[in-house]
C-alpha positions in Angstrom: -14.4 -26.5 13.2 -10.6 -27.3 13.3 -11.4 -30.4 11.1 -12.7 -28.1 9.0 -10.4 -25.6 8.1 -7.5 -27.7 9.0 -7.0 -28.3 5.4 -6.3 -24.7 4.9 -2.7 -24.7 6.0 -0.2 -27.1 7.4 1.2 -27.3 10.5 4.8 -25.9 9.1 2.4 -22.4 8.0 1.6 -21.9 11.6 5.6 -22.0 12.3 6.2 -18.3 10.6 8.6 -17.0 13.5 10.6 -14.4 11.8 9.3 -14.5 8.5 7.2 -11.8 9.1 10.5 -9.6 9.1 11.0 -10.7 6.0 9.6 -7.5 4.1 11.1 -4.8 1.9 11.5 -1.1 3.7 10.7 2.2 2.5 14.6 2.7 2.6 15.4 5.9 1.7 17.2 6.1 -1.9 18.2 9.6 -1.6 21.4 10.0 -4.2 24.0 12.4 -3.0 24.7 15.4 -5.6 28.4 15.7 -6.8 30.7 17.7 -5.4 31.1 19.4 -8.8 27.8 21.4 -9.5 27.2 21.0 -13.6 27.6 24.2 -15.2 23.6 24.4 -16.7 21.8 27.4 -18.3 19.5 29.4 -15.8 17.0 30.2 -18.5 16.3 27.0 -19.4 15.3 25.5 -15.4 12.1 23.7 -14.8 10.6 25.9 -12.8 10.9 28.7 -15.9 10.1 25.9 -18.0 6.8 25.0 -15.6 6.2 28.8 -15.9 5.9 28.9 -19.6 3.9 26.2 -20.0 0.1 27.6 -19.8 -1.2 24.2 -19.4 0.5 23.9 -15.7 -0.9 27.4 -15.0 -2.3 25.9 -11.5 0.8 24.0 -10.7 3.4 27.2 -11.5 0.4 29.1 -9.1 1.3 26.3 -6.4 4.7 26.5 -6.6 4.8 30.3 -6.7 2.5 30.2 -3.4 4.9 28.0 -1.6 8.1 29.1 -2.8 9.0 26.2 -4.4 9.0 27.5 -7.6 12.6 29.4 -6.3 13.9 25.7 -5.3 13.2 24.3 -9.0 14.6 27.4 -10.4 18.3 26.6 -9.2 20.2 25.3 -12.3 22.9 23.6 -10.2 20.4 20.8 -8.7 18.5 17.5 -10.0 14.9 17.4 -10.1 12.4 14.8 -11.2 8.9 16.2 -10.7 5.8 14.3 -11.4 3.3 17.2 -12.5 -0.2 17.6 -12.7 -1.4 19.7 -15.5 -4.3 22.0 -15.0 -6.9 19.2 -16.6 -5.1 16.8 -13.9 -5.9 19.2 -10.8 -9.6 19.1 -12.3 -9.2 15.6 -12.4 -8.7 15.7 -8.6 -11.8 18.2 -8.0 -9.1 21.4 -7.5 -9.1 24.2 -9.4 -7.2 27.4 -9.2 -8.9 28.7 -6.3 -8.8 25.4 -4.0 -5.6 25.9 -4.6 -5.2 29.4 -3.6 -7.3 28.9 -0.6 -5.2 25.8 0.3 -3.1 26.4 3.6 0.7 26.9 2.8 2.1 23.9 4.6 -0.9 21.2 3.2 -0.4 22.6 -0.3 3.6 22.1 0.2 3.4 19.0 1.3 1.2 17.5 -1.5 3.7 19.5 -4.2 7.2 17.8 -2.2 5.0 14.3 -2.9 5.7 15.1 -6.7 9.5 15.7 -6.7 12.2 13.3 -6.5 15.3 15.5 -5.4 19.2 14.4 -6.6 17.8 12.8 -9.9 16.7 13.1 -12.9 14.8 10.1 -14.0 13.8 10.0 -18.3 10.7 8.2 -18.8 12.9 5.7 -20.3 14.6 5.2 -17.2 11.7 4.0 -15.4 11.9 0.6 -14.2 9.6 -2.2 -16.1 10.7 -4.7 -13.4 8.1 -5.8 -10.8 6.1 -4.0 -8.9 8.1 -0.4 -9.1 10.9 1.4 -8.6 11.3 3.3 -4.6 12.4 6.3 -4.6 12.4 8.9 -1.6 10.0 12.2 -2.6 11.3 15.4 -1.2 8.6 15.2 1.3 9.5 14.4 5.0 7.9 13.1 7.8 8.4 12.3 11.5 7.9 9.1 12.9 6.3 10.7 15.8 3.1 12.0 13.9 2.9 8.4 12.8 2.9 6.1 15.6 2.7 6.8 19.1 4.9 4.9 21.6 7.1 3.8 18.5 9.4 6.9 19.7 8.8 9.1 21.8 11.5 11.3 19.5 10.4 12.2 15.8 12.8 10.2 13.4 12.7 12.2 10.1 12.4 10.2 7.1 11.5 10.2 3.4 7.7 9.5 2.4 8.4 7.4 -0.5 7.2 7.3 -3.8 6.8 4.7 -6.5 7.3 4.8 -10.8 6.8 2.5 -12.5 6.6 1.4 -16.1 5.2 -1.5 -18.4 4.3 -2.0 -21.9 1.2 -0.1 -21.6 2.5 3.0 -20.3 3.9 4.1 -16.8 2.7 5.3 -13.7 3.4 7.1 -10.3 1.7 5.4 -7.3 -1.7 4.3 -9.2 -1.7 7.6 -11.4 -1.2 6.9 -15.5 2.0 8.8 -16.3 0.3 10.4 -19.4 2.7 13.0 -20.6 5.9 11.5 -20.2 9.1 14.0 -20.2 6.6 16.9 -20.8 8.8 19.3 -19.7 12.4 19.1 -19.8 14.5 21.4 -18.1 18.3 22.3 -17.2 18.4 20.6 -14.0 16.1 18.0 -15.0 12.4 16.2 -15.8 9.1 16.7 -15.7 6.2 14.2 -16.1 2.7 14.9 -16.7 0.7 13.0 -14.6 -3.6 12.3 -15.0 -4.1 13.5 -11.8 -2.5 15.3 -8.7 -0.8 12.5 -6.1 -2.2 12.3 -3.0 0.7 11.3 -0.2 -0.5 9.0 2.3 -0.5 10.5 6.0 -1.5 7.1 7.6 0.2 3.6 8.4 -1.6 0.4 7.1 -2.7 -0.3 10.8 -4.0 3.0 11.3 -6.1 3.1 7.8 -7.1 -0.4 8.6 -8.5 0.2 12.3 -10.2 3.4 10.9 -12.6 1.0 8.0 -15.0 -0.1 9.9 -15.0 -2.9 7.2 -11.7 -4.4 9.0 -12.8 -4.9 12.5 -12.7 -9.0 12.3 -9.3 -8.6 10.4 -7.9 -6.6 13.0 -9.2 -8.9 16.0 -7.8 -11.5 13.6 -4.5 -9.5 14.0 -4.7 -9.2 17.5 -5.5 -13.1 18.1 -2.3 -14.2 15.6 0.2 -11.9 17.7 -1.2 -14.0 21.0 2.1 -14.7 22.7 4.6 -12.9 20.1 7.5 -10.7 22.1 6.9 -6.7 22.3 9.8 -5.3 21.1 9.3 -2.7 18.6 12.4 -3.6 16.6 12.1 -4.5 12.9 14.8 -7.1 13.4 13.0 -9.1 16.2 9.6 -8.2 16.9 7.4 -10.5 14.8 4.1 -9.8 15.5 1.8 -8.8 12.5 0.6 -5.6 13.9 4.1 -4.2 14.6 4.5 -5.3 10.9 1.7 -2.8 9.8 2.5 -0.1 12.0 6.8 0.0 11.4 6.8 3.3 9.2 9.5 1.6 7.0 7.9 -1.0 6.1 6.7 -1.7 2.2 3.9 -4.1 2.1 0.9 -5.1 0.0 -2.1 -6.5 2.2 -5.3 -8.0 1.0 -7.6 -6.9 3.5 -11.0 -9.2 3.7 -13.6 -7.5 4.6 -15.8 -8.7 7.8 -18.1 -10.4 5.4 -15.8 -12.2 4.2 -14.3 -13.5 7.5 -18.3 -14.7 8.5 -18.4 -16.4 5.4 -15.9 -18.3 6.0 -16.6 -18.8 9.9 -20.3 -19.3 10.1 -20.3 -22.6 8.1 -16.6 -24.0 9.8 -18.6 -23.5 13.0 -21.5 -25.1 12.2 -19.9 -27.9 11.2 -17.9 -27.8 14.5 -20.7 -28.2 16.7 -22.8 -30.7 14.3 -19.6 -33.2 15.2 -20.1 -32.2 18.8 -23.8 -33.8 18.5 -26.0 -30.5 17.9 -28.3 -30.4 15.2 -28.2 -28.8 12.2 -30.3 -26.0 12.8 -29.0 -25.1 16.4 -25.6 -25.3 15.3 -26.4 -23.0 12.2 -27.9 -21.0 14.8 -25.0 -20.8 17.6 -22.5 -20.4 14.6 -24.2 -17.3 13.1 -24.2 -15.7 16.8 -20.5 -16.7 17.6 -19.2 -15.5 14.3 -21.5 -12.4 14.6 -18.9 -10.3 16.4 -15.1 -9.7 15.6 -15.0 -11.4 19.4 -14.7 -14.6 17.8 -11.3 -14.2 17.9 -10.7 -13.4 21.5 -13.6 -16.4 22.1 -11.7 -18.4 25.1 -13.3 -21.4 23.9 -12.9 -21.3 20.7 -8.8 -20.8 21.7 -8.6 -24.6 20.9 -9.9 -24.0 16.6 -8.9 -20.4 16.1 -4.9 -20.6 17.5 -3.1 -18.0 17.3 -1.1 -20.0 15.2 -3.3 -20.6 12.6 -4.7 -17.3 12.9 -1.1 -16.0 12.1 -0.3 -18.4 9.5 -3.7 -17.5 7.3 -3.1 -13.6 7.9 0.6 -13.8 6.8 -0.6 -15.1 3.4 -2.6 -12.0 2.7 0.3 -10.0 2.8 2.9 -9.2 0.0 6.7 -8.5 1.6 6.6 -5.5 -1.3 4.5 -3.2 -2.3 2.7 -3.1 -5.7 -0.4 -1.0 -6.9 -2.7 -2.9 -8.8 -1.0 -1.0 -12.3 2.2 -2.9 -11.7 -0.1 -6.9 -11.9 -0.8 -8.1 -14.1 -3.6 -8.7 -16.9 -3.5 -12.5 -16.5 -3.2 -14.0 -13.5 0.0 -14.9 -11.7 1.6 -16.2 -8.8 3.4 -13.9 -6.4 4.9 -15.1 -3.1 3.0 -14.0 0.4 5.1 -13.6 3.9 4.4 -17.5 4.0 6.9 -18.4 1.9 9.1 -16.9 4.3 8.7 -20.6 6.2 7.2 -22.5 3.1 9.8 -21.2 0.5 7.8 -23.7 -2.0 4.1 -22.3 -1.8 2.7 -21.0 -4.6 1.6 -17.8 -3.4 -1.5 -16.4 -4.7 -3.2 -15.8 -7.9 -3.1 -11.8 -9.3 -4.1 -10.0 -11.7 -5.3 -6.5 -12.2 -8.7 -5.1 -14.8 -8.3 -1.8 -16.5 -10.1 1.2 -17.3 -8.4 2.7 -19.9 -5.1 3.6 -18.0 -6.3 3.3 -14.4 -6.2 -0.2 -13.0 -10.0 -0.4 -11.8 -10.3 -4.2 -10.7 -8.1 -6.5 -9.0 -8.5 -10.3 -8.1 -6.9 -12.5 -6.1 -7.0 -16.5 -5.5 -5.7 -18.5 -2.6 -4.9 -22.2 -3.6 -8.0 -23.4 -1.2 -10.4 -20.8 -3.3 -12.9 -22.1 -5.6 -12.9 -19.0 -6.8 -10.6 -15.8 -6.9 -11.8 -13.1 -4.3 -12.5 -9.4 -5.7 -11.7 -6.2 -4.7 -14.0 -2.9 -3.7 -13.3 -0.1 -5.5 -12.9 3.6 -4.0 -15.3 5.9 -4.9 -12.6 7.8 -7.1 -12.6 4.3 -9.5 -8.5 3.4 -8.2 -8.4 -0.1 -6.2 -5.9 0.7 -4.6 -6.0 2.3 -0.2 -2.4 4.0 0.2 -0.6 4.4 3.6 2.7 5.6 4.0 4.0 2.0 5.0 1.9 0.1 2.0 -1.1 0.1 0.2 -4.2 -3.0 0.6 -6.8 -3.8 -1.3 -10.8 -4.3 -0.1 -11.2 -7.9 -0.6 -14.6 -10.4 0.0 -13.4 -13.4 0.6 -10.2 -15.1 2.8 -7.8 -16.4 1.4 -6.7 -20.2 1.8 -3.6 -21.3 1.1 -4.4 -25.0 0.9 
């Protein structure tokens, strides 16, 4: 089987070391207000303005219910606030009595996911550059509810949040900005958005374990951190899964499905044992048994093809060192650099580019060099592409992706 796949990376791919450090952070870009509060008018704050406005009759509800109505009212602070009409909240199956039913804390935590505090961002201040802008919502979270054994101590930190604009129109996330500066207030901006937000309450490792879809690309995980030092420390520990489970972290993964890693197993084994002198159908047959089980990975004698070398060099090209929702690829396909080029600083990355469905990007493919053809992702029943965590967001994808 090594003679096989072999092609699909060279030797200086399996060499990745510390490139998989090499990955933007959910930093928290938190601007600190002057020291001289602007003298604004009162009447005139968002949260009046929200209050007004009869078409955000569910979202004024919200705010009233959680008291963060009185913390948009204050005329001496910046507010950016990404806001879901009422036709948005029905976009997202909640309606005014969800909402009122809602539990306090829940309902505040989804409306902090819509506000960017210390600044007030115009429409036209959104970045077109690629994939988005980072900015930290007023939402916080402890690294404690995230990950146990990371710290035994929550670590309080921002749950970020991600405009972004290009020629046809802007989003939040994956959510079409469709009413852009809708509401403009004395201490700041609001934007109506197609639908309410959601904030991810999961890391990528923990969505990932949870999809029974992802049980091969998590043994895969598991076989490609073989040997790598334990040491919980974004500056030194190099092992994938740490990667996928560091709460600061900002990555984009392409997540093959299991299907995808028989495909591509089943006929690399087959082959294997044909060279070994078994014939074709017994070999089909003690390939499709092997590969039938995620234990392929932690196979002792299939150590000698599957490395955890290989394995690591193969998994560190599904994975973008930023993260992008499928709005910010895109219509034609282009390259984008993987955690690969981190040791082969000349690859070509991997093909993108996203399909949409009016605003909402609905499609996404991607191609490997090594791919005959570019590999497709599943969509979520809500029609969006894109799975969010708070360290990321990945994409469903059937097939693996070769870099050579």
């Amino acid at each position: 089987m090594k003679q096989v796949i072999k092609h699909t990376v060279k030797s200086s791919m399996l060499l990745l070391g510390s490139a998989l450090i090499l990955f933007s952070c959910n930093k928290v870009y938190d601007p600190i207000p002057g020291t001289t509060a602007p003298v604004r008018n009162p009447a005139t704050t968002l949260a009046k303005q929200i209050a007004a406005n009869t078409s955000y009759s569910i979202l004024n509800t919200a705010l009233t219910r959680t008291g963060l109505n009185v913390v948009l009212d204050n005329p001496n602070s910046n507010f950016t606030v990404f806001a879901p009409s009422n036709t948005a909240f029905a976009a997202s199956g909640i309606d005014l009595a969800a909402v009122n039913a809602m539990p306090v804390a829940q309902l505040s935590a989804v409306l902090l996911y819509h506000v960017i505090p210390n600044e007030v961002i115009a429409s036209s201040s959104i970045s077109t550059s690629f994939p988005n802008m980072l900015r930290a919502s007023a939402l916080t979270i402890g690294t404690n509810n995230l990950v146990t054994g990371l710290n035994s101590t929550a670590i309080p930190f921002k749950n970020s949040i991600f405009p972004s604009s290009r020629t046809a129109g802007a989003w939040v996330n994956n959510i079409p900005v469709i009413a852009p500066d809708a509401i403009v207030g004395s201490n700041g901006v609001a934007h109506g958005v197609a639908a309410v937000v959601a904030p991810p309450s999961q890391l990528l490792v923990q969505a990932l374990a949870a999809d029974p879809d992802f049980t091969y690309l998590m043994a895969a995980a598991a076989r490609a951190d073989s040997g790598q030092a334990v040491t919980n420390n974004p500056a030194t520990d190099t092992r994938i899964q740490f990667a996928l489970s560091f709460p600061l972290a900002s990555l984009t993964v392409f997540a093959p499905t299991n299907q995808a890693f028989q495909n591509l197993l089943i006929p690399a084994i087959t082959q294997a044992l044909v060279r070994q002198g078994l014939d074709l159908a017994t070999a089909q047959t003690q390939a499709t048994a092997l590969a039938s089980s995620p234990a392929v990975f932690s196979n002792a004698a299939l150590f000698p093809v599957l490395t955890a070398q290989f394995v690591r060099g193969i998994l560190a090209y599904h994975v973008l060192g930023q993260r992008a929702f499928a709005a910010n690829f895109p219509t034609t396909a282009a390259s984008f650099p993987t955690l690969l080029n981190g040791v082969i600083t000349n690859h070509p990355g991997v093909a993108v580019n996203a399909s949409f469905t009016g605003p909402i990007a609905t499609g996404l493919s991607v191609k490997g060099v090594g791919n005959a053809t570019a590999a497709t992702s599943a969509p979520l029943p809500t029609g969006f592409v894109d799975r969010t965590a708070v360290n990321g967001v990945f994409y469903k994808i059937n097939q693996v992706l070769l870099p050579q």
